[in-house]
N, C-alpha and C positions, 0 to 999 in steps of 0.2 A: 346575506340572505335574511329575508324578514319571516317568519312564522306565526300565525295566528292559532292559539289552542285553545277550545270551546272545551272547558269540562267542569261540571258542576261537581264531582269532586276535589270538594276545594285541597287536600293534601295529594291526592295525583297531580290535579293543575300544578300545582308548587312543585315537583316531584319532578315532572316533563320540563318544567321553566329552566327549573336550574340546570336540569340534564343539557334539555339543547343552547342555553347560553353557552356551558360547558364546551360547547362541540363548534361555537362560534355563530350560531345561529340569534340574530335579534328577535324576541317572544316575548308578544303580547297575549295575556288571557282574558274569555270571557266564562264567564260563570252561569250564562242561559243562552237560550237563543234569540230572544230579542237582541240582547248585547250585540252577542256574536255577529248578526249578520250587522247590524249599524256599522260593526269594527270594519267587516270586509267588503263593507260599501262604498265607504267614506274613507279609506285607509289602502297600501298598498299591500298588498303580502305577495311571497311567491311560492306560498303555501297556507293549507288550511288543517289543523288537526281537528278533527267534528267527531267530538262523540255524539251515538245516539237519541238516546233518553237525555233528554234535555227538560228542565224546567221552561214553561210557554212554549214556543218552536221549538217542536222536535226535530234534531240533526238532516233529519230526511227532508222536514217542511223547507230549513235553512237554506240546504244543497239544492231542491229545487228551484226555490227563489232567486238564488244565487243563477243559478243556468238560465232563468227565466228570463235574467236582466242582461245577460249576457254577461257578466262574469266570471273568466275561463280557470279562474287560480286553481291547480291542482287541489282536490279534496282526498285526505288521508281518516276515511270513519273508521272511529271505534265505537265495538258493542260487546256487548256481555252475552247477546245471542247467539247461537252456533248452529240454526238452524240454515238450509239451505233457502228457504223462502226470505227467509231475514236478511243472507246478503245479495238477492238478486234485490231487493227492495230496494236497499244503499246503490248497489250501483244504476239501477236505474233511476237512483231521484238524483245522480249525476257526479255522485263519487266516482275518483279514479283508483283506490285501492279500497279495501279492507283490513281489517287487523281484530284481533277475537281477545279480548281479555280476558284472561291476564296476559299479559305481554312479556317480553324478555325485552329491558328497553335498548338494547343493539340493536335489534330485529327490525322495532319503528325507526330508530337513526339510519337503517339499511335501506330499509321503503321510502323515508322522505328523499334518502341520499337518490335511490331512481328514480322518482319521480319528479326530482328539480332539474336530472341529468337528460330525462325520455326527450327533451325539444331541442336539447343539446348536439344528442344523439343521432336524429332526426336529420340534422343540417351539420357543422363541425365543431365539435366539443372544444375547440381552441378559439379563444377572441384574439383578435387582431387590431392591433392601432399602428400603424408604422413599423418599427423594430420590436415593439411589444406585443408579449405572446402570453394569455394566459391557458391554459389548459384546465377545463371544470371538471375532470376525471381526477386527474392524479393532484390537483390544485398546486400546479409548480407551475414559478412564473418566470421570462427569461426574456431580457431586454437587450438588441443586438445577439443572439446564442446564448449569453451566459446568464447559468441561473443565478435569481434573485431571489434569496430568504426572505419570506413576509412571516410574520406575528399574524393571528388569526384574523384581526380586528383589520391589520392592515390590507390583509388582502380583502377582506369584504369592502372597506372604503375602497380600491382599487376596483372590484368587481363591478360596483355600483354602477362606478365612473365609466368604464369599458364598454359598461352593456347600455350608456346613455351616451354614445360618442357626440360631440358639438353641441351637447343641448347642457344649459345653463342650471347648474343642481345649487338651491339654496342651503346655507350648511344646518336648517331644520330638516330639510329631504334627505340628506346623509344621514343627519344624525338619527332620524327616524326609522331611516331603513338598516342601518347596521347597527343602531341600539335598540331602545323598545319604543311603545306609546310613550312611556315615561317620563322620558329624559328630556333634560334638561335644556332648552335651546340656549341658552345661556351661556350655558356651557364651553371652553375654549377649547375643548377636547378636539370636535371637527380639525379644529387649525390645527392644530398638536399632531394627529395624526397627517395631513398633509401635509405638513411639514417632514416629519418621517419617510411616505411615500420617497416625495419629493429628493432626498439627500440619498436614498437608494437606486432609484429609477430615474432621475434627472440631471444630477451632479454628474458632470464629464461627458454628456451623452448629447448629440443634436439630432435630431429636432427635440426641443423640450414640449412634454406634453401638458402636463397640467399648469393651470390659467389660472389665474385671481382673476377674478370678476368683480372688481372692487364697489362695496357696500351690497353684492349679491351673494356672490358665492363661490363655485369652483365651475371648472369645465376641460375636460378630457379633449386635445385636438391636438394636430400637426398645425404647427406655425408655416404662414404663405409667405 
């Protein structure tokens, strides 16, 4: 899962980053609101952290914009305000939570955790590909019945893949969505970790699911 966190306090921003890397979540920061909405224009997230008080575009202006264009990415605002005017504002300019700082940072790890899970919820919290079963509630995964241990990392590359079943993920689209903006495409890491998947979820098992796509990338499917 990708995160985008707009916060013009630059030691929070830092503070939130490291937290939700910690938690397995890929996070990119912007530090105003022009940024921010460029980040979640041009970029995937499947979330948005939006503080308020923003330097240029204010959180509210962003959130609007953002709904204007149609882009539906769950928004998580924070504000230092605790007035009730102040959050019927946030959510009518098209946030889907609130949060009042100061915060207990479980609290926001608790609200993003509902908010990725509410469309989950909605239709069946369990992906399916053949014999593989991920569950995005209790994140256990089980290939033919038996469970499969993933590394955090591992199951985000895994998650990606599930929730893009047959369509073609270049290993900059992995690595972008299960690392940050940052990183490195260069990087052998993508393969590193498919390769892991791979020797857990593939070795012994038919149908094999994951694909090289050679000089492309990867792709999650049942072999015909």
């Amino acid at each position: 899962m990708r995160i985008l966190v707009v916060e013009d306090e630059k030691q929070l921003a830092g503070i939130l980053k490291r937290g939700l890397q910690e938690h397995g979540y890929a996070t990119d920061t912007a530090d105003d609101g022009e940024d921010g909405l460029s980040l979640a224009e041009t970029s995937e997230y499947d979330l948005i952290v939006l503080d308020v008080m923003l330097p240029g575009l204010s959180g509210l202006e962003v959130a609007r914009t953002l709904r204007a264009r149609r882009i539906n990415t769950p928004i998580l605002m924070l504000t230092a305000r605790d007035a009730i005017d102040d959050r019927v504002a946030g959510l009518d300019s098209g946030a889907d939570d609130y949060l009042i700082k100061p915060f207990a940072f479980r609290e926001l790890v608790a609200r993003i955790r509902a908010l990725l899970r509410r469309d989950d919820l909605v239709k069946d919290p369990v992906l399916r590909v053949a014999d593989l079963e991920m569950d995005t509630v209790s994140r256990e995964v089980r290939r033919a019945g038996q469970l499969v241990p993933l590394a955090s990392k591992e199951y985000a590359v895994l998650e990606y893949l599930v929730r893009n079943p047959n369509r073609v993920l270049t290993r900059t689209q992995i690595a972008e969505h299960v690392w940050n903006y940052d990183f490195t495409a260069m990087s052998n890491v993508v393969d590193v970790y498919i390769r892991y998947l791979r020797r857990k979820l593939d070795d012994g098992h038919e149908p094999r699911l994951i694909h090289t796509m050679r000089g492309t990338g990867y792709q999650l499917r049942v072999s015909r």
